[in-house]
Phi, psi and omega in degrees: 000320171301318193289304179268000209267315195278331153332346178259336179304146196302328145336290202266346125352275132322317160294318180305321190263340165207121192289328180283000198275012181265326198294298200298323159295344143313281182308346178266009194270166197290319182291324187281332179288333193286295190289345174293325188260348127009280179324299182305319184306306182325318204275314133019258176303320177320285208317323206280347184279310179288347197248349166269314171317270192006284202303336187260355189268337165296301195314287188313340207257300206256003193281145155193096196276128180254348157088185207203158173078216211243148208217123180115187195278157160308116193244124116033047188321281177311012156269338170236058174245013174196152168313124151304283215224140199260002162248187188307122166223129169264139164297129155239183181213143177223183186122218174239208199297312177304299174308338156279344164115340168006018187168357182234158179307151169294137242059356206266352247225134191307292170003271169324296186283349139299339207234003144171136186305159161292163146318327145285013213292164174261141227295358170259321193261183335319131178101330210264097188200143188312343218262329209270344185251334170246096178314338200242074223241133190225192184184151162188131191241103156243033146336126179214134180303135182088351192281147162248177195250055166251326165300326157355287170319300191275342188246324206231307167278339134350279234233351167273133173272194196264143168272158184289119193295024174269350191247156176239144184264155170203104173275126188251113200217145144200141168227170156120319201289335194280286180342322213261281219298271187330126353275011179089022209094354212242011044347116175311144195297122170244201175277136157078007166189099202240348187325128159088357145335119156278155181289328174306319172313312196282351196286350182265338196269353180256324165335264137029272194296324174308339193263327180263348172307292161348294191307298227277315175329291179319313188298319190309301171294009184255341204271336195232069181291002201253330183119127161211163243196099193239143189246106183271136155252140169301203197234140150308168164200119175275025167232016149074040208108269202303008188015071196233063173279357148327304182310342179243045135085039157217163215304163151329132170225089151023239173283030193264358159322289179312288195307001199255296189308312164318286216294326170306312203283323179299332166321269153006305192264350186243006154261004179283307203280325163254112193305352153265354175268155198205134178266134177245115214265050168321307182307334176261018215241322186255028189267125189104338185221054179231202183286031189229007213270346168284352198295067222266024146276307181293167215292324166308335204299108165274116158320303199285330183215072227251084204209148174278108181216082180227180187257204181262021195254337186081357176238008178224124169330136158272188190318301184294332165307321196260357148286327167278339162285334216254309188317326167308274198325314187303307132016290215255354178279318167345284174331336173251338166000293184324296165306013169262000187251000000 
Protein backbone atom coordinates (compact mmCIF):
# COMPACT_ATOMS: atom_id res chain seq x y z
CA UNK A 1 0.00 0.00 0.00
CA UNK A 2 2.74 2.40 0.52
CA UNK A 3 4.40 1.40 -2.67
CA UNK A 4 1.76 2.34 -4.40
CA UNK A 5 0.69 5.75 -2.30
CA UNK A 6 4.58 7.11 -3.55
CA UNK A 7 3.68 5.82 -7.03
CA UNK A 8 0.96 8.58 -6.73
CA UNK A 9 2.71 11.39 -6.18
CA UNK A 10 2.32 13.73 -8.54
CA UNK A 11 5.56 13.62 -10.23
CA UNK A 12 5.71 9.85 -10.48
CA UNK A 13 2.25 10.00 -11.49
CA UNK A 14 2.56 11.92 -14.36
CA UNK A 15 5.05 9.88 -15.51
CA UNK A 16 2.92 6.64 -15.12
CA UNK A 17 -0.09 8.21 -17.39
CA UNK A 18 2.52 9.97 -20.01
CA UNK A 19 6.07 8.55 -19.83
CA UNK A 20 7.09 12.37 -22.06
CA UNK A 21 5.64 14.39 -19.13
CA UNK A 22 8.95 14.65 -17.11
CA UNK A 23 10.69 15.46 -20.50
CA UNK A 24 7.78 18.65 -20.91
CA UNK A 25 8.34 19.74 -17.03
CA UNK A 26 12.01 19.81 -18.03
CA UNK A 27 10.95 22.10 -20.75
CA UNK A 28 8.93 24.59 -19.05
CA UNK A 29 11.83 25.11 -16.30
CA UNK A 30 12.54 29.01 -15.99
CA UNK A 31 16.06 29.17 -16.66
CA UNK A 32 15.33 27.50 -20.37
CA UNK A 33 12.49 29.49 -21.18
CA UNK A 34 14.78 32.93 -20.24
CA UNK A 35 17.51 31.32 -22.53
CA UNK A 36 14.76 30.57 -25.56
CA UNK A 37 13.70 33.61 -25.12
CA UNK A 38 16.95 35.55 -25.46
CA UNK A 39 17.30 33.52 -28.60
CA UNK A 40 14.56 34.62 -29.60
CA UNK A 41 14.60 38.29 -29.21
CA UNK A 42 18.64 37.96 -30.32
CA UNK A 43 17.26 36.37 -33.60
CA UNK A 44 14.77 39.32 -33.61
CA UNK A 45 17.23 42.04 -33.64
CA UNK A 46 19.38 40.32 -36.22
CA UNK A 47 16.50 40.27 -38.85
CA UNK A 48 15.58 43.74 -37.80
CA UNK A 49 19.30 44.97 -38.09
CA UNK A 50 19.72 43.06 -41.63
CA UNK A 51 16.08 44.55 -43.07
CA UNK A 52 17.41 47.91 -41.98
CA UNK A 53 20.87 47.60 -43.68
CA UNK A 54 18.70 46.40 -46.75
CA UNK A 55 17.00 49.29 -46.51
CA UNK A 56 19.46 51.73 -46.21
CA UNK A 57 21.98 50.28 -48.58
CA UNK A 58 18.73 50.62 -51.55
CA UNK A 59 18.08 54.08 -50.16
CA UNK A 60 22.25 55.14 -50.43
CA UNK A 61 23.15 52.86 -53.41
CA UNK A 62 19.88 53.47 -55.76
CA UNK A 63 17.18 56.36 -54.08
CA UNK A 64 17.38 59.55 -55.97
CA UNK A 65 14.35 61.41 -54.63
CA UNK A 66 13.96 64.20 -56.60
CA UNK A 67 12.12 66.86 -53.98
CA UNK A 68 9.63 69.60 -54.91
CA UNK A 69 9.48 73.03 -54.97
CA UNK A 70 12.18 75.97 -55.88
CA UNK A 71 15.48 74.86 -56.02
CA UNK A 72 19.16 76.81 -56.35
CA UNK A 73 20.56 80.25 -54.97
CA UNK A 74 18.55 83.33 -54.03
CA UNK A 75 18.07 85.70 -56.79
CA UNK A 76 18.14 89.47 -56.00
CA UNK A 77 14.43 90.56 -56.57
CA UNK A 78 15.24 94.17 -56.68
CA UNK A 79 17.72 94.11 -59.24
CA UNK A 80 15.36 93.38 -61.90
CA UNK A 81 12.42 95.47 -60.58
CA UNK A 82 13.60 98.56 -63.25
CA UNK A 83 15.40 98.57 -66.81
CA UNK A 84 18.70 98.01 -67.46
CA UNK A 85 18.47 99.36 -71.04
CA UNK A 86 16.42 100.98 -73.28
CA UNK A 87 18.27 99.41 -76.28
CA UNK A 88 16.83 96.52 -78.62
CA UNK A 89 17.84 92.90 -77.06
CA UNK A 90 17.96 89.86 -78.57
CA UNK A 91 18.22 86.39 -76.49
CA UNK A 92 19.56 83.68 -78.29
CA UNK A 93 20.11 80.12 -76.65
CA UNK A 94 22.78 77.68 -78.50
CA UNK A 95 24.02 74.54 -77.89
CA UNK A 96 23.13 70.85 -76.64
CA UNK A 97 20.12 69.55 -74.98
CA UNK A 98 20.21 71.24 -71.88
CA UNK A 99 19.73 74.81 -73.56
CA UNK A 100 16.81 73.06 -75.59
CA UNK A 101 15.00 72.53 -72.62
CA UNK A 102 15.07 68.24 -73.08
CA UNK A 103 13.03 66.78 -70.09
CA UNK A 104 11.32 69.40 -68.93
CA UNK A 105 7.52 70.80 -69.94
CA UNK A 106 7.39 73.38 -72.15
CA UNK A 107 8.11 76.89 -70.49
CA UNK A 108 9.87 74.69 -68.06
CA UNK A 109 13.06 74.88 -69.57
CA UNK A 110 16.19 77.31 -67.92
CA UNK A 111 15.88 78.66 -71.52
CA UNK A 112 12.03 79.39 -71.57
CA UNK A 113 11.97 80.69 -67.59
CA UNK A 114 14.79 83.46 -68.70
CA UNK A 115 12.58 84.60 -71.20
CA UNK A 116 9.36 84.61 -69.78
CA UNK A 117 7.79 82.82 -65.91
CA UNK A 118 5.52 80.03 -66.01
CA UNK A 119 2.23 80.54 -64.98
CA UNK A 120 3.03 78.90 -61.92
CA UNK A 121 6.22 80.58 -61.09
CA UNK A 122 7.20 80.56 -57.55
CA UNK A 123 6.44 83.51 -55.71
CA UNK A 124 9.95 85.13 -55.00
CA UNK A 125 10.71 84.80 -59.28
CA UNK A 126 7.76 86.20 -60.18
CA UNK A 127 8.18 89.28 -62.39
CA UNK A 128 12.01 88.05 -62.44
CA UNK A 129 12.83 87.49 -66.15
CA UNK A 130 15.24 89.10 -68.94
CA UNK A 131 11.56 90.49 -70.66
CA UNK A 132 11.16 92.67 -66.77
CA UNK A 133 14.66 94.16 -67.39
CA UNK A 134 14.55 94.64 -71.23
CA UNK A 135 11.64 96.76 -72.42
CA UNK A 136 12.50 96.00 -75.89
CA UNK A 137 12.95 92.12 -75.62
CA UNK A 138 13.12 89.23 -78.33
CA UNK A 139 14.17 85.64 -78.18
CA UNK A 140 15.46 82.44 -80.19
CA UNK A 141 16.36 79.25 -78.94
CA UNK A 142 18.35 77.45 -81.59
CA UNK A 143 19.67 74.88 -79.66
CA UNK A 144 19.20 71.08 -80.85
CA UNK A 145 19.11 68.05 -78.62
CA UNK A 146 22.09 66.03 -79.43
CA UNK A 147 24.54 68.56 -80.77
CA UNK A 148 27.86 68.64 -80.26
CA UNK A 149 30.16 71.25 -80.51
CA UNK A 150 31.21 70.88 -83.96
CA UNK A 151 27.31 71.55 -84.66
CA UNK A 152 27.23 74.57 -82.91
CA UNK A 153 28.28 76.27 -85.90
CA UNK A 154 26.95 74.35 -88.79
CA UNK A 155 23.67 73.57 -87.56
CA UNK A 156 22.52 76.52 -85.21
CA UNK A 157 24.45 79.85 -86.03
CA UNK A 158 23.89 78.96 -89.33
CA UNK A 159 20.67 80.13 -89.16
CA UNK A 160 21.40 83.10 -87.13
CA UNK A 161 21.37 86.18 -89.17
CA UNK A 162 23.65 89.00 -88.65
CA UNK A 163 22.04 91.66 -86.68
CA UNK A 164 21.36 95.30 -86.79
CA UNK A 165 23.97 97.06 -84.78
CA UNK A 166 21.25 98.67 -82.94
CA UNK A 167 20.32 95.22 -81.28
CA UNK A 168 22.79 93.87 -78.42
CA UNK A 169 22.66 90.44 -78.37
CA UNK A 170 22.54 87.84 -75.17
CA UNK A 171 23.87 84.62 -75.96
CA UNK A 172 22.94 81.61 -73.44
CA UNK A 173 25.09 78.18 -74.60
CA UNK A 174 26.17 75.01 -73.40
CA UNK A 175 28.40 72.60 -74.93
CA UNK A 176 30.74 70.17 -74.83
CA UNK A 177 28.77 67.63 -72.71
CA UNK A 178 27.85 65.52 -76.04
CA UNK A 179 31.60 65.19 -76.71
CA UNK A 180 32.23 63.85 -73.53
CA UNK A 181 28.99 61.34 -73.14
CA UNK A 182 28.17 60.40 -76.38
CA UNK A 183 28.05 56.70 -77.30
CA UNK A 184 27.91 55.86 -74.15
CA UNK A 185 29.89 52.76 -74.73
CA UNK A 186 28.17 51.30 -77.34
CA UNK A 187 31.10 52.31 -79.80
CA UNK A 188 34.80 52.87 -79.79
CA UNK A 189 35.91 56.22 -78.63
CA UNK A 190 35.98 58.59 -80.82
CA UNK A 191 36.35 62.65 -81.29
CA UNK A 192 32.82 64.23 -80.22
CA UNK A 193 31.85 60.67 -78.89
CA UNK A 194 34.90 59.72 -76.55
CA UNK A 195 33.13 57.63 -74.03
CA UNK A 196 35.51 55.08 -72.33
CA UNK A 197 38.46 57.59 -73.99
CA UNK A 198 42.50 56.95 -72.00
CA UNK A 199 43.15 60.77 -71.30
CA UNK A 200 46.16 59.96 -74.17
CA UNK A 201 43.40 59.11 -76.67
CA UNK A 202 41.53 61.89 -75.86
CA UNK A 203 44.43 64.82 -75.78
CA UNK A 204 44.29 65.64 -79.45
CA UNK A 205 40.26 65.64 -79.39
CA UNK A 206 40.20 67.93 -76.34
CA UNK A 207 42.86 70.20 -77.83
CA UNK A 208 40.49 70.35 -80.67
CA UNK A 209 37.66 71.21 -79.10
CA UNK A 210 39.57 74.37 -77.53
CA UNK A 211 39.91 75.57 -81.29
CA UNK A 212 36.39 75.28 -82.25
CA UNK A 213 35.02 76.45 -78.93
CA UNK A 214 37.25 79.47 -80.04
CA UNK A 215 35.75 79.48 -83.52
CA UNK A 216 32.16 79.28 -82.49
CA UNK A 217 32.60 82.28 -79.95
CA UNK A 218 34.03 84.52 -82.88
CA UNK A 219 31.16 83.45 -85.25
CA UNK A 220 28.53 84.37 -82.29
CA UNK A 221 30.21 87.92 -82.47
CA UNK A 222 30.72 88.22 -85.77
CA UNK A 223 26.44 87.69 -85.71
CA UNK A 224 26.31 90.88 -83.43
CA UNK A 225 28.24 93.89 -84.84
CA UNK A 226 26.19 96.08 -82.09
CA UNK A 227 27.93 94.02 -79.13
CA UNK A 228 27.03 90.94 -77.46
CA UNK A 229 27.18 89.35 -74.27
CA UNK A 230 27.80 85.78 -74.34
CA UNK A 231 27.04 83.28 -71.19
CA UNK A 232 29.05 79.90 -71.31
CA UNK A 233 27.94 77.36 -68.94
CA UNK A 234 30.70 74.49 -67.86
CA UNK A 235 29.79 70.78 -67.87
CA UNK A 236 28.02 68.70 -64.73
CA UNK A 237 29.05 65.52 -63.75
CA UNK A 238 25.82 63.59 -62.38
CA UNK A 239 28.32 61.38 -60.53
CA UNK A 240 29.29 64.09 -58.20
CA UNK A 241 32.53 63.82 -58.69
CA UNK A 242 33.41 60.24 -58.11
CA UNK A 243 33.14 59.43 -61.85
CA UNK A 244 31.66 56.22 -61.14
CA UNK A 245 28.82 56.17 -64.00
CA UNK A 246 28.76 52.46 -63.51
CA UNK A 247 26.74 53.40 -60.72
CA UNK A 248 23.54 54.81 -63.27
CA UNK A 249 24.06 51.72 -65.58
CA UNK A 250 26.66 52.65 -68.21
CA UNK A 251 30.34 50.84 -68.45
CA UNK A 252 32.96 51.82 -66.55
CA UNK A 253 35.05 54.67 -67.41
CA UNK A 254 38.44 55.43 -66.06
CA UNK A 255 39.42 59.06 -66.79
CA UNK A 256 36.38 60.19 -67.54
CA UNK A 257 36.73 62.70 -64.43
CA UNK A 258 40.42 63.90 -65.96
CA UNK A 259 38.32 64.38 -69.29
CA UNK A 260 35.39 66.27 -68.26
CA UNK A 261 37.74 68.39 -65.91
CA UNK A 262 39.99 69.08 -69.38
CA UNK A 263 36.89 70.28 -71.13
CA UNK A 264 35.81 72.55 -67.96
CA UNK A 265 39.03 74.09 -67.95
CA UNK A 266 38.95 75.43 -71.82
CA UNK A 267 35.34 76.55 -70.90
CA UNK A 268 36.91 78.22 -68.14
CA UNK A 269 39.69 79.66 -69.91
CA UNK A 270 37.83 81.18 -72.75
CA UNK A 271 35.66 83.07 -70.41
CA UNK A 272 39.10 84.37 -68.91
CA UNK A 273 40.31 85.35 -72.28
CA UNK A 274 37.35 86.96 -73.91
CA UNK A 275 36.08 90.02 -72.08
CA UNK A 276 32.20 89.40 -73.33
CA UNK A 277 32.01 85.87 -72.45
CA UNK A 278 31.37 85.25 -68.85
CA UNK A 279 31.34 81.45 -67.26
CA UNK A 280 28.01 80.28 -65.48
CA UNK A 281 29.55 77.98 -63.28
CA UNK A 282 26.85 75.09 -62.95
CA UNK A 283 29.33 71.88 -62.24
CA UNK A 284 30.10 72.84 -58.72
CA UNK A 285 26.46 73.87 -58.14
CA UNK A 286 25.30 70.47 -58.97
CA UNK A 287 28.08 68.53 -57.16
CA UNK A 288 26.07 66.68 -54.12
CA UNK A 289 22.63 66.29 -56.30
CA UNK A 290 23.77 63.49 -58.78
CA UNK A 291 23.86 60.29 -58.11
CA UNK A 292 25.60 60.05 -54.38
CA UNK A 293 23.20 62.97 -53.78
CA UNK A 294 21.30 60.59 -50.54
CA UNK A 295 24.83 59.93 -49.32
CA UNK A 296 25.02 62.66 -46.15
CA UNK A 297 28.79 61.31 -45.58
CA UNK A 298 30.26 62.55 -48.43
CA UNK A 299 31.46 65.91 -48.75
CA UNK A 300 29.28 67.37 -51.65
CA UNK A 301 26.10 66.46 -49.43
CA UNK A 302 23.31 69.24 -49.34
CA UNK A 303 21.37 69.35 -46.33
CA UNK A 304 19.28 71.58 -47.29
CA UNK A 305 18.22 70.24 -50.48
CA UNK A 306 19.55 66.52 -50.41
CA UNK A 307 17.77 65.71 -53.95
CA UNK A 308 18.24 64.65 -57.48
CA UNK A 309 18.35 66.96 -60.21
CA UNK A 310 19.04 65.29 -63.34
CA UNK A 311 16.49 63.71 -65.46
CA UNK A 312 16.25 60.13 -66.17
CA UNK A 313 18.48 60.02 -68.98
CA UNK A 314 21.36 61.14 -66.79
CA UNK A 315 22.91 63.87 -68.90
CA UNK A 316 20.33 66.29 -68.68
CA UNK A 317 18.27 68.42 -65.73
CA UNK A 318 14.71 67.98 -64.37
CA UNK A 319 12.77 70.19 -63.72
CA UNK A 320 14.38 71.46 -60.36
CA UNK A 321 17.65 71.22 -62.15
CA UNK A 322 16.58 73.69 -65.03
CA UNK A 323 15.54 76.11 -62.21
CA UNK A 324 18.64 76.06 -60.60
CA UNK A 325 20.42 76.77 -64.46
CA UNK A 326 18.17 79.53 -65.41
CA UNK A 327 18.65 81.27 -61.27
CA UNK A 328 22.83 80.62 -62.34
CA UNK A 329 22.23 82.24 -65.90
CA UNK A 330 20.47 85.27 -64.04
CA UNK A 331 23.14 85.48 -61.66
CA UNK A 332 25.90 86.35 -63.89
CA UNK A 333 23.84 88.23 -66.69
CA UNK A 334 22.73 90.39 -63.54
CA UNK A 335 26.49 91.07 -63.11
CA UNK A 336 26.88 92.80 -66.25
CA UNK A 337 24.21 95.17 -66.62
CA UNK A 338 26.38 97.99 -66.23
CA UNK A 339 27.56 96.84 -69.78
CA UNK A 340 24.36 97.16 -71.77
CA UNK A 341 23.83 100.24 -72.19
Amino acid sequence: MLTILRLLTMKNFAAAVNPLAPLACRGFNYKNMQARFKRIVLVLLTGLVLIAGMGAFLIFRFARPGGSGAAGPTIARESFSRPWTSRSVLLVGLGDSVTAGFGARKGYSYFDRLAKNPADEFPELSGVCLPAVFSNFRSANLAISGSTSSEVPTRQISLLATNDPKVLGIVVMTTGGNDIIHNYGKTPPREEAMYGASQDEAKPWVENFSRRLDATLEQINNRFPGGCEIFLANIFDPTDGFGDAERAGLPAWKDSTQILDAYNAIIRHAAETHPNVHLVNIHDVFLGHGVHCTQFWQAHYDRQDPHYWFYDNLEDPNERGYDVIRRLFLIEIEKVKSRLN
